[in-house]
N, C-alpha and C positions, 0 to 999 in steps of 0.2 A: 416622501422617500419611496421610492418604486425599487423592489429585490423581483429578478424574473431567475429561474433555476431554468438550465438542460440537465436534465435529471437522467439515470442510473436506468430507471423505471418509469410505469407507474404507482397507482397507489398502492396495487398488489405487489410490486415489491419491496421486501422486507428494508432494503437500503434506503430506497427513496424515500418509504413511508417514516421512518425514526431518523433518520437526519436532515429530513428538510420538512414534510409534511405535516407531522404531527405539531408542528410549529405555529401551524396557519394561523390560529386565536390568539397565541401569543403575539407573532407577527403584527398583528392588526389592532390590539392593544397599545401598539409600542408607537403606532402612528405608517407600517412600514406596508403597503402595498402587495403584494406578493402572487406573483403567477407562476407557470411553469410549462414545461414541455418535454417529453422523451429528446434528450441528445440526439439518439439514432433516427434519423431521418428527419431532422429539424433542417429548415432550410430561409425561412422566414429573417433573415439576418438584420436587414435592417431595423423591424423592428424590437433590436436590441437595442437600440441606440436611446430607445424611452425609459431607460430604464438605469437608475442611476447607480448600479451593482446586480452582475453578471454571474453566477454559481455554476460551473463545469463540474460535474456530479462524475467523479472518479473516471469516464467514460473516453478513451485514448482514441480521441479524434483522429482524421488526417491531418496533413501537415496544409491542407485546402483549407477545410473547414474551420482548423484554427485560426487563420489567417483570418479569414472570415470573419467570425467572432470576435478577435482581439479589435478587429477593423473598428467594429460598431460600438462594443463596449467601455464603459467608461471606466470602470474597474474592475478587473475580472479575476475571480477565487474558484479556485482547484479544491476541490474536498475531495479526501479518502477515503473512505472507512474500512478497506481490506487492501490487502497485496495483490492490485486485481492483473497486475501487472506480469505476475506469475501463471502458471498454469495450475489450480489442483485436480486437476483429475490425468492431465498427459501430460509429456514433453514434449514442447515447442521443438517444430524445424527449428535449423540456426538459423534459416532466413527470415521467419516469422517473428524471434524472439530478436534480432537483430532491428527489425521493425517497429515494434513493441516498444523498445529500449529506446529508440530515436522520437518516438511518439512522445513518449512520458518526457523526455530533456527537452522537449520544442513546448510542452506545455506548462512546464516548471519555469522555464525561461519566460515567458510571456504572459505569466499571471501574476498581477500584485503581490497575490498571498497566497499560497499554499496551507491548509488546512487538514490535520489529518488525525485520527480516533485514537489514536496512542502512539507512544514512543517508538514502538517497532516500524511504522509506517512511515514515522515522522525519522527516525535514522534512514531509509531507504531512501525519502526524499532529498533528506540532506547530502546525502550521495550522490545526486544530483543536482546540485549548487541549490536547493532551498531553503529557506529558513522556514519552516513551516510551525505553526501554530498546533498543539496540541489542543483539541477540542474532542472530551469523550463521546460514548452514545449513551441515550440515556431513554426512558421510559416515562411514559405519565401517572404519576403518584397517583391522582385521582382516580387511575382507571384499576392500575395493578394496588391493591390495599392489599390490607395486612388482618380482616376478618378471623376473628378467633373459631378455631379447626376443633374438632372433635381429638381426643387424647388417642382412641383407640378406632379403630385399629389404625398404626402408624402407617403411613403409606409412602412406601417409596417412589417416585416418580423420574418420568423424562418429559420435556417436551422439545420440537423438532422436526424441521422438513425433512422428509423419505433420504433427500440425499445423505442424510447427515447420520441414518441409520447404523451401516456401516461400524462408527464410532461405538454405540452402543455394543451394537454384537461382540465388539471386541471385547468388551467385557462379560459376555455372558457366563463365564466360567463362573464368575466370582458374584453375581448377580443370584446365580441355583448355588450356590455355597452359602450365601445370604439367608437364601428361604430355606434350605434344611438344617439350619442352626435358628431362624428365627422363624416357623410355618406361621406363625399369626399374623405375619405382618400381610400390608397389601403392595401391590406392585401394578403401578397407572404407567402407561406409554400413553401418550398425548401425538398424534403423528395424522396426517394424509392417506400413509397408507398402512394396510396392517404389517406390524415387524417381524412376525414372524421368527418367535424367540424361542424356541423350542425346550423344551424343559422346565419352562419356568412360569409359574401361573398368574398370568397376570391381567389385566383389563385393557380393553385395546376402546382408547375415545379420539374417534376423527375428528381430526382439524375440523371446526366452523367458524369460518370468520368470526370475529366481535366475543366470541364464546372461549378463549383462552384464558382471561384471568379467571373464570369462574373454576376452571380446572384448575389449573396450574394452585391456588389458592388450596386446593387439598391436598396439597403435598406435604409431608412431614422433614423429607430429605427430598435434596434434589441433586440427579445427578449429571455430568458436564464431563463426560469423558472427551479426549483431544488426543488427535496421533502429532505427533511430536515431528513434525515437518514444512519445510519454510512456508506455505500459505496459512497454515493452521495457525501456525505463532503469529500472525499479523491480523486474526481475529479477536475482536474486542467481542465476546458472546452476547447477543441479546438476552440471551437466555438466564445467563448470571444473572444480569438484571432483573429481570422478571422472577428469580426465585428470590433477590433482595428484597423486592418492594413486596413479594410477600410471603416478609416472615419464615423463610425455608430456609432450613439451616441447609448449605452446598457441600457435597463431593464433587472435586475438580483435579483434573490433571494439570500441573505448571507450566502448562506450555505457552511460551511466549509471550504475546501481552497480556494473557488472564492473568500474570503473576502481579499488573498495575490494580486489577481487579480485589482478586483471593487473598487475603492477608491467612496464612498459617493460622490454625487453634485462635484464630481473633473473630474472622467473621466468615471461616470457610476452614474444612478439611481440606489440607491439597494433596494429593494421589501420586505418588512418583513413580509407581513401577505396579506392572497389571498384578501383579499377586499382591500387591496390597489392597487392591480394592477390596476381596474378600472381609480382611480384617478391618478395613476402614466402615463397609456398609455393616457389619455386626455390631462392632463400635458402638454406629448413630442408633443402631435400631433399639441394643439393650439399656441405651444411656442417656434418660430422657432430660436431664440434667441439662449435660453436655448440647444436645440436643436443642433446648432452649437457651443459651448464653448463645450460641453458634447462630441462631434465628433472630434472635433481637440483637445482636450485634451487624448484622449483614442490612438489619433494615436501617439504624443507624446509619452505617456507609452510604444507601438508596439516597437517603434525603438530605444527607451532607454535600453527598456527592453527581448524584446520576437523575436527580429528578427533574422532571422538563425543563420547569422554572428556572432553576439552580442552572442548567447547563445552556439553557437560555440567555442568559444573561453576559457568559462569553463567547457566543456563537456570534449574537449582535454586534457585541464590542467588534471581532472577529472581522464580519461582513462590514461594517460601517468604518472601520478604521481610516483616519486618514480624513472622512468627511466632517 
């Protein structure tokens, strides 16, 4: 069984690498071949045709290229993993998003299966005559563990590309309301670049590749703030993830599909409105209790739900259906 992806990325991106790549071992255990290539600028068409299932990595071709692609492919799967369809940072021309839109219906239409990381994405596609398969994202157990953390001092954490800083700062009010009600605690940013949090004293550790769970793993609470707007709600957080698989009890905002995520007081605080983060981060900090029930319940979730393996096993079904 030969699987080839036109992928999102490469390895350095964060979509390409957790929905198709970190897969590779699994893949080749399973008996299933596995290549791949950037979408953007793939042109090698025919030899699709070697290849007995075809993966379109969220990436809104032409309406050429599809043709293309459908031409050669034996069965070909549309994955999601975000609303990429939308703009987050600008608003589209109407000409552009009118394009967009015609993109997305010509490749809904001509793929077997649609695929996509949660409900939110998966009602957008179905809006588009698909019947799309919910398949979440998920992380490698093995890599993100659950290593037992020193008690003190508590350390509240983020991790995060620069883009996504933004989000954090919004909360910085309630972030310095945090540490002068709790000064002992500690406060880890995990980021590419420094954040630049003014007021609030905290440890700034640069992104290094392969060096994330070691950090992330010192986290006592972990926070997941989210602006409440249509691209944001159609992110399935990696991040969640990686504070589940280790052990972090989460602050999270409910927005959109985290809410398939974040269960309320079970395996995550969820954050509804900026002045509560104040009360919410004091909460976690003084209440070491709470603290651990919220931690070993999220890892729970991880390995029920989000562990490679675990989410391997519908991916394949997924991709092989039908053969």
């Amino acid at each position: 069984m030969r699987l080839f992806a036109l992928t999102f990325g490469g390895p350095e991106s964060a979509s390409t690498q957790y929905r198709l790549l970190q897969y590779a071992d699994l893949f080749a255990a399973a008996g299933i071949e596995f290549g791949y290539a950037p979408a953007a600028g793939f042109s090698d068409f025919a030899a699709l045709a070697g290849a007995d299932v075809v993966v379109l990595q969220k990436t809104l071709v032409s309406g050429g290229k599809l043709h293309r692609i459908r031409q050669h492919a034996r069965r070909l799967v549309y994955d999601a993993d975000d609303l990429i369809w939308l703009s987050p940072t600008k608003k589209h021309h109407w000409w552009t998003q009118w394009r967009i839109e015609r993109r997305l219906r010509r490749i809904v239409r001509a793929a077997d299966t649609c695929v996509a990381a949660n409900e939110v994405i998966a009602a957008d596609l179905r809006a588009r005559g698909a019947a799309p398969l919910v398949i979440p994202m998920s992380v490698d157990g093995t890599k993100w563990t659950d290593r037992p953390k020193p008690e003190a001092p508590v350390t509240v954490g983020w991790s995060g590309s620069p883009k996504n800083l933004p989000f954090l700062r919004a909360i910085l009010p309630s972030m310095r309301a945090a540490q002068e009600r709790c000064p002992t605690a500690r406060w880890m940013i995990h980021c590419g670049q420094e954040p630049a949090l003014a007021g609030l004293r905290y440890a700034h550790v640069p992104f290094v590749p392969g060096e994330e769970p070691s950090v992330v793993r010192q986290f006592h609470v972990g926070l997941l703030p989210l602006p409440d707007e249509p691209f944001a709600r159609g992110k399935s957080p990696i991040k969640a993830l990686q504070y589940f698989a280790s052990r972090i009890a989460v602050a999270g905002a409910p927005v959109g599909a985290t809410r398939e995520m974040l269960r309320h007081d079970e395996n995550a605080v969820l954050v509804k409105t900026p002045e509560a983060w104040a009360k919410t981060l004091i909460e976690l900090l003084e209440d070491a209790p709470r603290r651990g029930r919220l931690a070993a319940a999220a890892r729970r979730t991880f390995e029920t739900d989000y562990d490679a393996p675990v989410v391997f096993d519908r991916l394949r079904h997924a991709l092989l259906a039908g053969r």
